[in-house]
C-alpha positions in Angstrom: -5.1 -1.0 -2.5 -2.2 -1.2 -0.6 0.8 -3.3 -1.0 -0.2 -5.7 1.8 -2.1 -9.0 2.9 -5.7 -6.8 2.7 -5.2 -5.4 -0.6 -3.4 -8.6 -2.2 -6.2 -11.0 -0.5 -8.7 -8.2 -1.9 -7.8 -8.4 -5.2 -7.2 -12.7 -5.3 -11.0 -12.4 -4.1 -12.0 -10.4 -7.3 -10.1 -12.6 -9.6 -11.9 -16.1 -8.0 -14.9 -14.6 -8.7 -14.5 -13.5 -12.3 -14.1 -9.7 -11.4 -11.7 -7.7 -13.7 -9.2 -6.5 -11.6 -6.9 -4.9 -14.6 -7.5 -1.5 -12.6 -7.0 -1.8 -9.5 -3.9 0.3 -8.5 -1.4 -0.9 -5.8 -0.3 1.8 -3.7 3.2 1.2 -1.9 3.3 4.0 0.3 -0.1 3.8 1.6 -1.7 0.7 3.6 -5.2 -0.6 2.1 -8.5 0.8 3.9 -9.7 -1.4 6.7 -12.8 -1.4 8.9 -13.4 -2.4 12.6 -16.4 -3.8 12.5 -18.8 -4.1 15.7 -21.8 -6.2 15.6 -24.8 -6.1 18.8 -26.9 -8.6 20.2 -29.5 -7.2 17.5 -27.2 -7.5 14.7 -27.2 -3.7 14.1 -23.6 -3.2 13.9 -21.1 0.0 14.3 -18.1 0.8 12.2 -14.7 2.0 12.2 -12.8 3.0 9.4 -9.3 3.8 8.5 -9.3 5.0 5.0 -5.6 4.4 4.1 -5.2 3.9 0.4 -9.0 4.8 -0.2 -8.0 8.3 0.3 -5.1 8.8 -2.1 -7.6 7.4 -5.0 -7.0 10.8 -7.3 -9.0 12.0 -10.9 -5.5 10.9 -12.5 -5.3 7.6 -11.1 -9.1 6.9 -12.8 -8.9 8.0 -16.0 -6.5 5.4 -17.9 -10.0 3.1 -16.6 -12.2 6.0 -18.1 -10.4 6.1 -21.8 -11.3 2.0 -21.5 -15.2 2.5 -21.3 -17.0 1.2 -24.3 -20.4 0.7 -25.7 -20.9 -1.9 -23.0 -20.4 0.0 -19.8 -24.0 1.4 -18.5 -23.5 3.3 -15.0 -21.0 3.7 -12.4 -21.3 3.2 -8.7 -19.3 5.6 -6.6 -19.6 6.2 -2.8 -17.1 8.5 -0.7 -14.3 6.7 0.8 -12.2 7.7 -2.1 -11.7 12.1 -2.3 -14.9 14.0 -2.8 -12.5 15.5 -5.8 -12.5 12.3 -6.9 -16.1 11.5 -6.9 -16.8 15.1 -8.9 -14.2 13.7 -11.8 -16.1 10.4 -12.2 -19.6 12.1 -11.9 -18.6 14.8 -14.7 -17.1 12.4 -17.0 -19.6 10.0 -17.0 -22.4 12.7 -17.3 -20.8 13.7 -20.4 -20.5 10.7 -21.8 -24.4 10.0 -21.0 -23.2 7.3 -18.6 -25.6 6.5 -15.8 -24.1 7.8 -12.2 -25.2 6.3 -8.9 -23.9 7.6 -6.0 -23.9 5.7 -2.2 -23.0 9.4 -0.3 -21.3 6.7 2.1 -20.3 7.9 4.3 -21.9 10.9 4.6 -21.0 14.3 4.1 -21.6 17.9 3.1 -21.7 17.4 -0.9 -21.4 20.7 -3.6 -24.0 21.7 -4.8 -22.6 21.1 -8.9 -22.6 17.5 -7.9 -26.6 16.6 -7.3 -27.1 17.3 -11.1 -24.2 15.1 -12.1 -26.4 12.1 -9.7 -29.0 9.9 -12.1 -29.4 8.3 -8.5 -28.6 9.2 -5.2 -29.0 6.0 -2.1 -29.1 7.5 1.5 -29.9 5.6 4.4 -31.8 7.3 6.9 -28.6 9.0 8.6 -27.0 10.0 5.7 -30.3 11.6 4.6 -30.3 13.8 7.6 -26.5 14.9 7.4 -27.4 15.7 3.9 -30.5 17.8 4.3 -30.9 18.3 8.0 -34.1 16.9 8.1 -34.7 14.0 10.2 -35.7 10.0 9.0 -37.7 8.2 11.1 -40.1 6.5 8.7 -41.1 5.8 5.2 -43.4 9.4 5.3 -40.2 11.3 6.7 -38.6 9.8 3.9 -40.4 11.0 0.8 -40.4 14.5 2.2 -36.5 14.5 2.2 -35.8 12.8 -0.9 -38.3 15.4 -2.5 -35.8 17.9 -0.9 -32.8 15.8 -2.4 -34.4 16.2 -5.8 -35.2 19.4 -5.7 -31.3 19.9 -6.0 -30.6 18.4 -9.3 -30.5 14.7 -8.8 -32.7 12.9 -10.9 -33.9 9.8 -8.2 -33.6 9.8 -4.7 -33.5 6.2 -3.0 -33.4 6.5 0.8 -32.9 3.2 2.5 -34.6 2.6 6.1 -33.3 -0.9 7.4 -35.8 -3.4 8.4 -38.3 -0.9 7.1 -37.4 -1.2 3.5 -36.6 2.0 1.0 -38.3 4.9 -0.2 -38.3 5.8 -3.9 -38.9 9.5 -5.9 -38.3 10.3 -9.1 -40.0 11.8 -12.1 -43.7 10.2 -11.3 -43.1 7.9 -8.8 -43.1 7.9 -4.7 -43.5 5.2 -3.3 -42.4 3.2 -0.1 -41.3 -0.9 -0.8 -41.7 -2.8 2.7 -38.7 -5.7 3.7 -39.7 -9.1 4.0 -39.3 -9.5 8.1 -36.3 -11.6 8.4 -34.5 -12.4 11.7 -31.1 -10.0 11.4 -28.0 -11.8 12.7 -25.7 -8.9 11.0 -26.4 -6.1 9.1 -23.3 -5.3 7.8 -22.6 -4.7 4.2 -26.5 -4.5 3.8 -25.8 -1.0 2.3 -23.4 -2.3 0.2 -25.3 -5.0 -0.7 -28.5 -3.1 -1.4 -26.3 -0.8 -4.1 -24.6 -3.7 -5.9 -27.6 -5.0 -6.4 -29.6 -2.2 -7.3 -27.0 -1.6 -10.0 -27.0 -5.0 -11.5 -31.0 -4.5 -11.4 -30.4 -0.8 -13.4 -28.1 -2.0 -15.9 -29.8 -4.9 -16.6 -33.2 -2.5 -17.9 -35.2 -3.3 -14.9 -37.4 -0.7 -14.1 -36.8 1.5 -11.2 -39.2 0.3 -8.6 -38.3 -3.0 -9.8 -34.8 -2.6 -9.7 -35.6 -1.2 -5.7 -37.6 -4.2 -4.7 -34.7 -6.6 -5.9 -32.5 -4.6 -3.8 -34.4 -5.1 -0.9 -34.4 -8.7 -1.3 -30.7 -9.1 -2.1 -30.2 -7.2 1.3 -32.6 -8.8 3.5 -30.8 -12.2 2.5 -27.6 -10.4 3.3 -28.7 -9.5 6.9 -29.3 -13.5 7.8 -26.1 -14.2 7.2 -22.9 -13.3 9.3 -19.8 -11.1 8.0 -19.2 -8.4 5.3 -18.8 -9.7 1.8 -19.4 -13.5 2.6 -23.4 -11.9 2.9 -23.3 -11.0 -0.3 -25.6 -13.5 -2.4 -25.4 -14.1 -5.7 -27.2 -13.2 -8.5 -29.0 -16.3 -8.7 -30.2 -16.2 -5.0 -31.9 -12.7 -6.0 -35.6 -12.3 -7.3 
C-alpha cells in the first residue's frame, strides 16, 4: 500500500474485520493502486486502473510472509496486479512446499509457459480465457474446449467464469457447466473478486471442487445485487 488515505483506510478495513494485516508493506515512495470504476445502465461495469504500489510488490518483499507459513496455511490466491516476477516467486514456493496455488490471471496477460504447472487452479472469465489461448468464449460449450486447452499446459483445474451464465469446470474427471441463479444485476463489480474469495474459502475448507464452484457462484450472484466493490462482498454466513 501506499503511504496515503487509500492504503491507510485499506488496511483500518482489514483490521475491523479481523484480517491480519502484519504484512502488509507501506510503500512511501509509491501511491496505493486505485481503480476508476464505471458502472452501465445494465450494471456491467468498465474499469480503470492505476497500479501504483501494486507494481513495486517484489519476490523480496513476500518472503519474510513466506518463512511465516505453517501447518495451518492451505493455498494461496494470487492474481496479476502485482509483477508477473512476482507471481512466478509465490507460485514456485508454494509448489514446493505442496501448498495449493490459485491463480485469478486478472488482469490478463501472456503468462510463461513454467507457470501453468506451478497453477492447482487457474479462474478465467471469458476474456481472459481468450487473451490466454486465443480462442474465443461465448458460452458454456466454448468454455470446456478452452479450459481443456488451458490444461493441456500444466495446470491441474481450469475454472472459467461466464457472468450471468455461471462457470465452467475441468479437471481430472470432471467437465461440467454450473448455471447462476437469475438475479437482477445492479453492479457487477468485484463479482470476480468475489467469486475467487469465495471459491478459496470453499477449497480450503475440503469442499469438493464442483462444490466449492457452485458456492462461488452463489457468493457472486449476491455480490451483483448489491451496489459498489467490496461493500458486495457477503459474508460467509450469507453463502450456501
Amino acid at each position: 500500500m501506499g503511504d496515503d488515505i487509500f492504503g491507510r483506510t485499506a488496511v483500518g478495513q482489514f483490521q475491523e474485520e479481523g484480517i491480519d494485516a502484519r504484512f502488509v508493506i507501506i510503500d512511501p515512495g509509491h501511491p496505493s493502486g486505485i481503480a476508476l470504476i464505471n458502472v452501465d445502465a445494465k450494471g456491467e461495469n468498465s474499469i480503470t486502473v492505476a497500479p501504483g504500489a501494486n507494481d513495486r510488490l517484489s519476490p523480496a518483499d513476500l518472503d519474510l510472509a513466506l518463512a511465516e507459513l505453517d501447518g495451518d496455511t492451505s493455498l494461496a490466491l494470487v492474481q496479476l496486479e502485482i509483477p508477473l516476477e512476482t507471481v512466478l516467486h509465490i507460485a514456485r514456493q508454494l509448489a514446493s512446499l505442496k501448498k495449493i496455488v490459485i491463480l485469478n490471471p486478472a488482469p490478463a496477460q501472456q503468462l510463461p509457459s513454467e507457470l501453468y504447472p506451478l497453477l492447482d487452479y487457474i479462474t478465467p472469465n471469458e476474456t481472459e480465457a481468450e487473451i490466454l489461448t486465443g480462442m474465443k468464449v461465448t458460452g458454456p460449450d466454448d468454455a470446456i474446449r478452452v479450459a481443456s486447452e488451458l490444461r493441456t499446459r500444466g495446470v491441474k483445474w481450469v475454472v472459467i467464469t461466464l457472468g450471468s451464465q455461471g462457470a465452467v469446470i475441468s479437471g481430472p474427471g470432471l467437465e461440467e457447466w454450473i448455471p447462476a441463479l437469475p438475479v437482477k444485476a445492479l453492479d457487477t463489480t468485484a463479482a470476480g473478486d468475489v467469486f475467487n474469495g469465495a471459491f478459496a474459502v470453499a477449497i480450503a475448507e475440503g469442499m469438493h471442487q464442483l462444490t466449492a464452484v457452485k458456492f462461488a457462484c452463489n457468493a457472486a450472484t449476491i455480490s451483483v445485487t448489491r451496489l459498489g466493490a467490496q461493500a458486495s462482498a457477503p459474508y460467509r454466513h450469507e453463502c450456501q
